[in-house]
C-alpha positions in Angstrom: -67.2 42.2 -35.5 -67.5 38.5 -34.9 -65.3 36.3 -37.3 -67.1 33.3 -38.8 -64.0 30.9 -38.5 -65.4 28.3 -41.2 -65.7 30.5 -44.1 -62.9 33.3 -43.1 -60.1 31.1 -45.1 -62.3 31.1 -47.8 -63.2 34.9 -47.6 -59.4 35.8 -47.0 -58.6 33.6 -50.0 -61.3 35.4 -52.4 -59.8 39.1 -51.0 -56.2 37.6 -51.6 -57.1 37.0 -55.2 -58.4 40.3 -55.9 -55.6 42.2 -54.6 -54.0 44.1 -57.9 -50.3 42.5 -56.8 -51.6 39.0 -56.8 -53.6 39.2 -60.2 -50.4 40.8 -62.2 -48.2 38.2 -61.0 -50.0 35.7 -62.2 -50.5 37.5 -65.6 -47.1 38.3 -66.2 -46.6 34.5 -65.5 -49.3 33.6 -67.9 -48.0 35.7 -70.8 -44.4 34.3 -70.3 -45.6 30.8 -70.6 -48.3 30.3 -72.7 -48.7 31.7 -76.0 -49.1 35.5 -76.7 -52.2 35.5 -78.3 -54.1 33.3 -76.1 -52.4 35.3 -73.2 -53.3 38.7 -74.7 -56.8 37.1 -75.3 -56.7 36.1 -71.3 -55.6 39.5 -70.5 -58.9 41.5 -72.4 -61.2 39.1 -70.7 -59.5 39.5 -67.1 -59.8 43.4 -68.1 -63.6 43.0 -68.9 -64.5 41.0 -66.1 -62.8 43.5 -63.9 -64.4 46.5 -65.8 -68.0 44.8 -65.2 -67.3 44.0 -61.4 -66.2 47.3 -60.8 -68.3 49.4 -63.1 -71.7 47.8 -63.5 -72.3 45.7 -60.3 -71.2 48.0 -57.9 -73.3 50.7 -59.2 -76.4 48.2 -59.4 -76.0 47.2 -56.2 -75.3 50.8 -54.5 -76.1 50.4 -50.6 -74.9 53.5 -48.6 -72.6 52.0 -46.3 -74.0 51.8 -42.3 -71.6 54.8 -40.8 -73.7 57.1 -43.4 -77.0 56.2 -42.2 -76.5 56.3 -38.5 -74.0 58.9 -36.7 -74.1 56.5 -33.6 -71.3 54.5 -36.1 -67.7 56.0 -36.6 -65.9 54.7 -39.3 
């Protein structure tokens, strides 16, 4: 696989963010810092928008990944 050296800092960054480690840090930050209410109201929609990604737009989109198709790829 070739790496596209302009956007892989960007990519790596994006991949960084949605690592489950990273995001409860900086929750636990948030709801020590801010006030409960608006951090329990941060939490729900963190919890929502990570329900929809996972959830709904994976299943919408629903390509069969390449190593299913062809047997000539080993994953």
């Amino acid at each position: 696989m070739q790496l596209k050296k302009r956007l892989y800092g960007f990519f790596k960054t994006i991949t960084m963010m949605g690592e489950a480690e990273i995001s409860i840090f900086f929750l636990v930050i948030l709801f020590n810092f801010t006030n409960k209410l608006k951090a329990l109201y941060i939490w729900a929609s963190f919890g929502l928008i990570c329900f929809i990604n996972v959830g709904v737009l994976k299943q919408l989109y629903a390509e069969p990944r390449p190593f299913w198709l062809s047997q000539d790829i080993s994953p």
